[in-house]
N, C-alpha and C positions, 0 to 999 in steps of 0.2 A: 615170174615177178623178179625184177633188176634190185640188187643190192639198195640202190638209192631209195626203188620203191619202198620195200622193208624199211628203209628207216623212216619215211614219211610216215609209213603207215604207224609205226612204234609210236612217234612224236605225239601223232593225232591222238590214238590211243591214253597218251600219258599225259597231255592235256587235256584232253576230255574227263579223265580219271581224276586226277590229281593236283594239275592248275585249274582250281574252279576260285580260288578270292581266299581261301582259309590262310595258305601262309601270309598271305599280307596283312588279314586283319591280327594273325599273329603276331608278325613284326610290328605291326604298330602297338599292339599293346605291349612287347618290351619295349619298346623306344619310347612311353611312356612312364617306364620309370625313368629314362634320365630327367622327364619332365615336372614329374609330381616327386620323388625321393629328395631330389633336394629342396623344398618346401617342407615337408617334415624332418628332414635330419638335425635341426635345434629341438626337438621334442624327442626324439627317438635314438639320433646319433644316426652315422654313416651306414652303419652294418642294417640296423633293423629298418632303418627308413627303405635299404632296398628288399632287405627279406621278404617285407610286408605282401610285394607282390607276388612272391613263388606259389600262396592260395591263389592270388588270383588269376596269374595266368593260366593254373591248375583249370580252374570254373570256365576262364574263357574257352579254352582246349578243349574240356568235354561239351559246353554248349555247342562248338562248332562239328565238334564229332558229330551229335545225335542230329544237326542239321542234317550233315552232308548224308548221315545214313537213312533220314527221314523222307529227305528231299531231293537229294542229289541221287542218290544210288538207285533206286525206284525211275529214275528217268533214262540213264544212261548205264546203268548195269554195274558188275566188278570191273573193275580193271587189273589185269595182273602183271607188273611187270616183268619185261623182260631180261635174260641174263645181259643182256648190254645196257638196259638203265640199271639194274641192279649192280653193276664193276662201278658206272658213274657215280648213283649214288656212295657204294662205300669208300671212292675217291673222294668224293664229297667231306665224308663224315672225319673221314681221316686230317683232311687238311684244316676242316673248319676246328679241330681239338687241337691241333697246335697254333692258329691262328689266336685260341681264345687262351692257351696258357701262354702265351708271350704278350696278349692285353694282359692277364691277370697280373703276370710279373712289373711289368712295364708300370701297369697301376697299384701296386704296392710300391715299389719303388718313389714314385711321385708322392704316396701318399707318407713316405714315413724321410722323404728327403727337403731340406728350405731351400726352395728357389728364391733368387730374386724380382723383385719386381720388372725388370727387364727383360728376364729369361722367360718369362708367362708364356710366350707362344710355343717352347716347345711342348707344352700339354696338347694343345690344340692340332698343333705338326702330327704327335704321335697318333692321336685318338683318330684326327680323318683319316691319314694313313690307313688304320684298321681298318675302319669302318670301309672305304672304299674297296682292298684288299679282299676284306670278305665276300660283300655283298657283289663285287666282278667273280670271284671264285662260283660262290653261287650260280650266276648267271651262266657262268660259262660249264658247268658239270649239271646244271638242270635243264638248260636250253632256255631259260626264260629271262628274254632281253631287259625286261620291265627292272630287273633285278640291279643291274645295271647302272640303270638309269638312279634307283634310288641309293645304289651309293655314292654317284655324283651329288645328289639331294645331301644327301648326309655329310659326305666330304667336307661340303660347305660348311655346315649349320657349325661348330665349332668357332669359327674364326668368325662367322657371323654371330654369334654369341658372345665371344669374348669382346666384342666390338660396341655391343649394346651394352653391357658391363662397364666398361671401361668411359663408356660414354654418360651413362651413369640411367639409362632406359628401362635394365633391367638385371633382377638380384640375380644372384648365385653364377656367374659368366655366362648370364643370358640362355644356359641352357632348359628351364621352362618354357622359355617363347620357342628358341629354333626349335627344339624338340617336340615339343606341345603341336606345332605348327605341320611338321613333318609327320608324326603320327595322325594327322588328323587328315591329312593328304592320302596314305598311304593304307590308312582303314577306309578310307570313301572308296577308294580304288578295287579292294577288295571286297567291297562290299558290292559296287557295283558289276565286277564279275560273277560273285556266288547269285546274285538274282536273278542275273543274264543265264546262268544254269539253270537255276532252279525251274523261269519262265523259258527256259528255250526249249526247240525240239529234243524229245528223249530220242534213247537208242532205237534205231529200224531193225536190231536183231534183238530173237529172244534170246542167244546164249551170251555170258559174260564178256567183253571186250576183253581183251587181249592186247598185251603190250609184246611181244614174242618179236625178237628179230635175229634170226638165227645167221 
């Protein structure tokens, strides 16, 4: 077996195992606090309006665990990865923690600086920036194209937000609607993947699937 084959086979392996719908119905439930927290932040304030979610993402997480080990793993076995997605992954992990401490900085900064009414778009500059940043990172250290694509999605939603705002369509710089609208995209997605598992063929072998590509 050729180099190449190995990796195919890893890939196969590590979406079979692991891209089954859960990270995106994930991602959609953060991207849903940018949609719902600012709708409670005059009741609550900035900090706890997003708190609120850290249960619930909690709840979503294990729900989707005890699916995947209920229903998914029962068809198609373990998967274990290999030391070559395991280097990506912690390339991964590594990059997405300073990705997320220069959003942190970046949004204290904005939160505790007066712009002008004129200067308002570099919020919007900054935040797609991330967003895209990341979500290509992703894509490109998990292999999953999809990933991609949604931080072109997301890219946008910002400056399509501010635009509805400004236009006077919708509160808070429009980010309930892009948001709202994006995570609702983005959980169907994943949702229609984890079913297409759940309903498709299981594994033809009885030993646990193997992500090994040496």
């Amino acid at each position: 077996m050729t180099e190449n084959d190995l990796k195919k086979a890893e890939r196969s392996a590590f979406q079979a195992g692991f891209d089954i719908g859960i990270w995106d119905i994930l991602i959609a439930s953060w991207l849903s606090m940018f949609a719902i927290a600012p709708l409670l932040s005059r009741r609550l304030g900035d900090f706890w309006s997003a708190a609120v979610f850290v249960p619930v993402l909690a709840v979503v997480y294990i729900l989707l665990r005890m699916i995947k080990n209920r229903y998914v793993v029962p068809r198609i076995g373990v998967v274990r990865l290999g030391t070559y997605r395991q280097a990506r992954l912690r390339k991964l992990s590594v990059v997405l923690l300073v990705v997320n401490i220069v959003a942190l900085v970046l949004g204290t900064i904005f939160a505790f600086i007066k712009v002008e009414p004129g200067s308002m778009l570099a919020f919007p500059i900054v935040f797609s920036l991330i967003l895209f940043v990341g979500f290509s990172l992703a894509a490109y250290f998990l292999m999953i194209p999809r990933f991609f694509f949604y931080g072109l999605l997301l890219s946008v939603a910002p400056f399509v937000g501010e635009w509805l705002w400004r236009k006077g369509y919708s509160p808070h710089h429009g980010f309930p609607v892009v948001f709202g609208t994006a995570a609702t995209v983005i959980a169907a997605v994943g949702v229609v993947i984890l079913f297409n598992r759940i309903r498709g063929p299981g594994s033809s072998v009885d030993e646990p699937l193997t992500g090994e590509n040496s």
